[in-house]
GUTORMAR-683311 format. One record per atom (N, C-alpha, C, CB): atom name; x negated, y negated, z negated. Coordinates in Angstrom, 2 decimals, padded with zeros to 5 digits. Glycine has a CB too. Layout:
BEGIN
<site at="CA" east="X" north="Y" up="Z"/>
...
***
This chain:
BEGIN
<site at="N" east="-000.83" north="001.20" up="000.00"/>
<site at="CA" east="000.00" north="000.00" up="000.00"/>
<site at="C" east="-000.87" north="-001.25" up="000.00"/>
<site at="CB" east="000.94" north="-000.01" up="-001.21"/>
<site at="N" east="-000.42" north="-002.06" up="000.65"/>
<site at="CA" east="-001.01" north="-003.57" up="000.87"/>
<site at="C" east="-000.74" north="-004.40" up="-000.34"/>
<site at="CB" east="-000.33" north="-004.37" up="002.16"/>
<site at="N" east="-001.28" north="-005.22" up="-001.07"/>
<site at="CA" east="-000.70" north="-006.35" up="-002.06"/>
<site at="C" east="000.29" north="-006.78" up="-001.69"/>
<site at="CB" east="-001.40" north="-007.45" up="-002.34"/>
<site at="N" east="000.20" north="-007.82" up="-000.37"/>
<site at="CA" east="001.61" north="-008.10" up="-000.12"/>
<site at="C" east="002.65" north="-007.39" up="-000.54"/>
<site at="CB" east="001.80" north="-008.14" up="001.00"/>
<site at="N" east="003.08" north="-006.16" up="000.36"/>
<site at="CA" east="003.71" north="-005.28" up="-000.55"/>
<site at="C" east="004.07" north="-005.05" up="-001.77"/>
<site at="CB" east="003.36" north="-004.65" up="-000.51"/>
<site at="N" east="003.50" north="-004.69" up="-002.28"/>
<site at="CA" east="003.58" north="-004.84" up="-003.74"/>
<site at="C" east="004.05" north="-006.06" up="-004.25"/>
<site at="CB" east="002.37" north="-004.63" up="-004.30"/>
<site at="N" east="003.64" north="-006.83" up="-003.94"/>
<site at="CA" east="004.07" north="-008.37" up="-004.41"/>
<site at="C" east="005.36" north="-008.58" up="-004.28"/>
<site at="CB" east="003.45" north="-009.51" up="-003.64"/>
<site at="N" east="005.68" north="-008.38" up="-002.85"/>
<site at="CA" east="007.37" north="-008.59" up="-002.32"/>
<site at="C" east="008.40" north="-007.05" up="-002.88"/>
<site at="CB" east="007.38" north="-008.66" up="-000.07"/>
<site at="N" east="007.81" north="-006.25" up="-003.03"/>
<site at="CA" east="008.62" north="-005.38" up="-003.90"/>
<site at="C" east="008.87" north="-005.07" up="-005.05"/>
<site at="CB" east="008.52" north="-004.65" up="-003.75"/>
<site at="N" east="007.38" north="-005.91" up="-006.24"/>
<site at="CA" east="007.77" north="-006.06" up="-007.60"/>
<site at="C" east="008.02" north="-007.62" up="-008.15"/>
<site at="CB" east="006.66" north="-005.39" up="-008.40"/>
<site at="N" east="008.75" north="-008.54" up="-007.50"/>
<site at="CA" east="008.83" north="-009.83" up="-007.09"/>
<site at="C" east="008.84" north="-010.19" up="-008.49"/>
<site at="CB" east="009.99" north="-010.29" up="-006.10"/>
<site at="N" east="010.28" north="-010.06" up="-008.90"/>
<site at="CA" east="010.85" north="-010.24" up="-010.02"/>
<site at="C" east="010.37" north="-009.48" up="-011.58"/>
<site at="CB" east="012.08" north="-009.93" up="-009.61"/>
<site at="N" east="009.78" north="-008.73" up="-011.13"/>
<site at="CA" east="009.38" north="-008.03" up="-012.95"/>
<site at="C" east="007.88" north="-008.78" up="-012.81"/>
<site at="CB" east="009.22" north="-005.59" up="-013.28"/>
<site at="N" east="007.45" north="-009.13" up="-011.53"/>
<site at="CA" east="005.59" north="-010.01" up="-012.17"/>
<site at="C" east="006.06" north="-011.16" up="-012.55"/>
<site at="CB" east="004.04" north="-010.49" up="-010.83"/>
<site at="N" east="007.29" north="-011.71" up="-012.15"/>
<site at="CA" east="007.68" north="-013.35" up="-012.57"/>
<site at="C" east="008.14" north="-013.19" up="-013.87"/>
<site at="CB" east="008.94" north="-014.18" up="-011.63"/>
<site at="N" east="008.62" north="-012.22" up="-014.25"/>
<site at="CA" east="009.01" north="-011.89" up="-015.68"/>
<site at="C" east="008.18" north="-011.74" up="-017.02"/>
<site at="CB" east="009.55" north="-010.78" up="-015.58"/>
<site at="N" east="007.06" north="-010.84" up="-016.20"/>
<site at="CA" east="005.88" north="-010.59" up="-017.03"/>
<site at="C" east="005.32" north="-011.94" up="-017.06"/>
<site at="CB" east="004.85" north="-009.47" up="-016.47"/>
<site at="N" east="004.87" north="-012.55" up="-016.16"/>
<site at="CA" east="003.94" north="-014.14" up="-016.24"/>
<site at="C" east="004.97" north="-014.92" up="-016.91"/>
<site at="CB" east="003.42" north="-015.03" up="-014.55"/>
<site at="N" east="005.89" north="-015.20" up="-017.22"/>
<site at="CA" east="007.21" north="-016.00" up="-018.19"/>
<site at="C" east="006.97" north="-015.51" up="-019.45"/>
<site at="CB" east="008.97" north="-015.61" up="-017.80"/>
<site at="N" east="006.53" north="-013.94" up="-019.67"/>
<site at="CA" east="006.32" north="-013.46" up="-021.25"/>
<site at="C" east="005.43" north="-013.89" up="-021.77"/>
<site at="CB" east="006.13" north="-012.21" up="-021.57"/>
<site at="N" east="004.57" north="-013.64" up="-020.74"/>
<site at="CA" east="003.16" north="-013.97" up="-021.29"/>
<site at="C" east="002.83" north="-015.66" up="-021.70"/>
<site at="CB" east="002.09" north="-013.47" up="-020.04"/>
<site at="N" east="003.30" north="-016.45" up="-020.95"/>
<site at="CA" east="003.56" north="-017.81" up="-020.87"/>
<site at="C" east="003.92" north="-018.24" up="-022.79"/>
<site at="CB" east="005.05" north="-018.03" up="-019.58"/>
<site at="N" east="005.04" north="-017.61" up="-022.36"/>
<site at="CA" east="006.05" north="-017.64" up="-024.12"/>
<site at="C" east="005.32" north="-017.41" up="-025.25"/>
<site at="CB" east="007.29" north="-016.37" up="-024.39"/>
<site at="N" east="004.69" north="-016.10" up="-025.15"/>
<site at="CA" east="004.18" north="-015.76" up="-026.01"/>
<site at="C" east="002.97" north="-016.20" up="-026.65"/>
<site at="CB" east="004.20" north="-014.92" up="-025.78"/>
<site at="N" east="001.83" north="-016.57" up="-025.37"/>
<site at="CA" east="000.11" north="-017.54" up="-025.79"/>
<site at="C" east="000.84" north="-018.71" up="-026.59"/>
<site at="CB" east="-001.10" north="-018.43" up="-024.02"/>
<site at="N" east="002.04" north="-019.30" up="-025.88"/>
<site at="CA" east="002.59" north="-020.75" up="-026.16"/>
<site at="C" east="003.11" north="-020.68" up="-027.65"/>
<site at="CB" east="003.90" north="-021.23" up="-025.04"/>
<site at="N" east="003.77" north="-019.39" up="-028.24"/>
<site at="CA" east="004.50" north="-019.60" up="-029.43"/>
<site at="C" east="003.40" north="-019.34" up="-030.54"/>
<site at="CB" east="005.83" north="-018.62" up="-029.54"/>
<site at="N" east="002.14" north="-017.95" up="-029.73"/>
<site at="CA" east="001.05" north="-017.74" up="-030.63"/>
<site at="C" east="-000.10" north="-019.35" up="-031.11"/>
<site at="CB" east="000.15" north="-016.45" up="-029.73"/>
<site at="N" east="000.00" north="-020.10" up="-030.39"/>
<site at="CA" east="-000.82" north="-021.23" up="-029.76"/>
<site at="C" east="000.33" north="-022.27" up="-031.06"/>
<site at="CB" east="-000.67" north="-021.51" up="-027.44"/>
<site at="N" east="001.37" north="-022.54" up="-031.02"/>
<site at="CA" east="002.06" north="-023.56" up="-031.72"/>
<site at="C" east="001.71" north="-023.59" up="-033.13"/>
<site at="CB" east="003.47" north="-023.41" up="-031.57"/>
<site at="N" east="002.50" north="-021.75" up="-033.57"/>
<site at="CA" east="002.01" north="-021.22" up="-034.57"/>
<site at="C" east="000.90" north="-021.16" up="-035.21"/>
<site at="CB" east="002.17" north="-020.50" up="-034.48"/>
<site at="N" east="000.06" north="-021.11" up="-034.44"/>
<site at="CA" east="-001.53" north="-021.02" up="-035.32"/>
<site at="C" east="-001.81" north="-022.69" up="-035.54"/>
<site at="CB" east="-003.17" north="-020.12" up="-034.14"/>
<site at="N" east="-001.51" north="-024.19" up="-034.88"/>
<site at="CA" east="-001.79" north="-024.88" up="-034.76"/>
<site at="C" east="-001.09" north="-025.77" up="-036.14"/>
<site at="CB" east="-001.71" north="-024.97" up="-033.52"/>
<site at="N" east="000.27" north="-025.16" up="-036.13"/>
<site at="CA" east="001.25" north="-025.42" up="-037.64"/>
<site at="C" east="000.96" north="-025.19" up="-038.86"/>
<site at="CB" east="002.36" north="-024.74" up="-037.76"/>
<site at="N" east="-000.01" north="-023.87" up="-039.06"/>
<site at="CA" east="-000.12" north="-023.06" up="-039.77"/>
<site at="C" east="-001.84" north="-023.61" up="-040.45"/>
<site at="CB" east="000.21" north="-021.64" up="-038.96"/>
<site at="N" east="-002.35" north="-024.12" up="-039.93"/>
<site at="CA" east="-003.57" north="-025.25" up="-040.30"/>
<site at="C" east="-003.28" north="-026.33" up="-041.02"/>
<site at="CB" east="-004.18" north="-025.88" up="-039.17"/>
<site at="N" east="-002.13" north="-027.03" up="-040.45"/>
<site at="CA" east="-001.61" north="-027.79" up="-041.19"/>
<site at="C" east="-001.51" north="-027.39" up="-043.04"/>
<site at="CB" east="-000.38" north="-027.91" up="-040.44"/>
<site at="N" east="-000.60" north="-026.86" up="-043.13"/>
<site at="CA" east="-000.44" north="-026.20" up="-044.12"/>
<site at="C" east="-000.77" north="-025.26" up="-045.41"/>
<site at="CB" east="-000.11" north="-026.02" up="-043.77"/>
<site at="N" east="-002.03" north="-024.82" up="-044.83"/>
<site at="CA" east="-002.92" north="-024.14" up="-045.38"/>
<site at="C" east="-003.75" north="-025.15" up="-046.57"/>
<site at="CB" east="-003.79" north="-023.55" up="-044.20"/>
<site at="N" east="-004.14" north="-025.07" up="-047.21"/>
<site at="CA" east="-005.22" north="-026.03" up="-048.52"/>
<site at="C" east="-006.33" north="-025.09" up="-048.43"/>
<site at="CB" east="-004.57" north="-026.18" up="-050.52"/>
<site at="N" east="-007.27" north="-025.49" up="-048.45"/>
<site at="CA" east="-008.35" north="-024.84" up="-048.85"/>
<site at="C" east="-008.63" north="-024.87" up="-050.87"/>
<site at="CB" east="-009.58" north="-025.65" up="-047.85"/>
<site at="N" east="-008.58" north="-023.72" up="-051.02"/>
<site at="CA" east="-008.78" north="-024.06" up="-052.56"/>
<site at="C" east="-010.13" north="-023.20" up="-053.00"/>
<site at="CB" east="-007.32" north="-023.56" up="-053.56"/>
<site at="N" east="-011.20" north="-024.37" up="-053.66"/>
<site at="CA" east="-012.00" north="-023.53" up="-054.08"/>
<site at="C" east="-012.29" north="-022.41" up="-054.67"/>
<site at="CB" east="-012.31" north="-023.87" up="-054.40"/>
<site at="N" east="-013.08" north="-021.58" up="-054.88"/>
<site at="CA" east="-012.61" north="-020.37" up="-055.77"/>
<site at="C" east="-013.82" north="-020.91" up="-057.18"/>
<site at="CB" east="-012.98" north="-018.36" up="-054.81"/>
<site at="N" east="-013.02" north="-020.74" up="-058.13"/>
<site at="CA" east="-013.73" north="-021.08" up="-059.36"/>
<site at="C" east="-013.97" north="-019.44" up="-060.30"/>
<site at="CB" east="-012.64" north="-022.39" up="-060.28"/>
<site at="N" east="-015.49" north="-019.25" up="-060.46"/>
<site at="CA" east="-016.01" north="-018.05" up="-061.62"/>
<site at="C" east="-015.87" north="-018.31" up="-062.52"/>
<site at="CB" east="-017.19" north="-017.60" up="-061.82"/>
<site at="N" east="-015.39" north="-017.79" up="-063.23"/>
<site at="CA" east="-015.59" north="-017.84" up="-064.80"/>
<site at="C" east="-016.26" north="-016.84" up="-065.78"/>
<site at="CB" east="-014.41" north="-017.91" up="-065.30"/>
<site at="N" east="-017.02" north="-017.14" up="-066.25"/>
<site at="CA" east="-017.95" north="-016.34" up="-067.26"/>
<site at="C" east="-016.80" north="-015.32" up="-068.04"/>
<site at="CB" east="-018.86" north="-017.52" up="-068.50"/>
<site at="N" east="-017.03" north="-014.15" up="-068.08"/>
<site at="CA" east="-016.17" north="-013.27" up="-069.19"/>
<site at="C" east="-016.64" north="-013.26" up="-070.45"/>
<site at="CB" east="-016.07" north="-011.83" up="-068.89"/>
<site at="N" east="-015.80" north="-013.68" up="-071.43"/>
<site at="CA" east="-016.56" north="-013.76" up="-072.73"/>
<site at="C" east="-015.86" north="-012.28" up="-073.68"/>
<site at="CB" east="-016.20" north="-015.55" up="-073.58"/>
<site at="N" east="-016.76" north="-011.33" up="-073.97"/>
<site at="CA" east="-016.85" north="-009.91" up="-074.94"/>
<site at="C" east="-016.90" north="-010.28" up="-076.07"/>
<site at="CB" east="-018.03" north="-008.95" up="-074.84"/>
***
């Protein structure tokens, strides 16, 4: 089979797949960008154990 082919016979499920994929970098991409926001960095403090 030729690409063409292929192309014109799986038209609609590659436009589907490239729309998922689209959605998905885009919602993973928002999410991680929100999620910085929000985060604090909090030091971590040792404390000596006293026996």
């Amino acid at each position: 089979m030729q690409p063409k082919n292929v192309f014109e016979k799986n038209k609609r499920e590659i436009i589907v797949a490239i729309f998922v994929f689209l959605i998905v970098t885009t919602s993973f991409a928002l999410g991680y960008l929100t999620a910085t926001h929000f985060v604090q960095k909090v030091p971590i403090v040792i404390e000596k154990c006293s026996n």
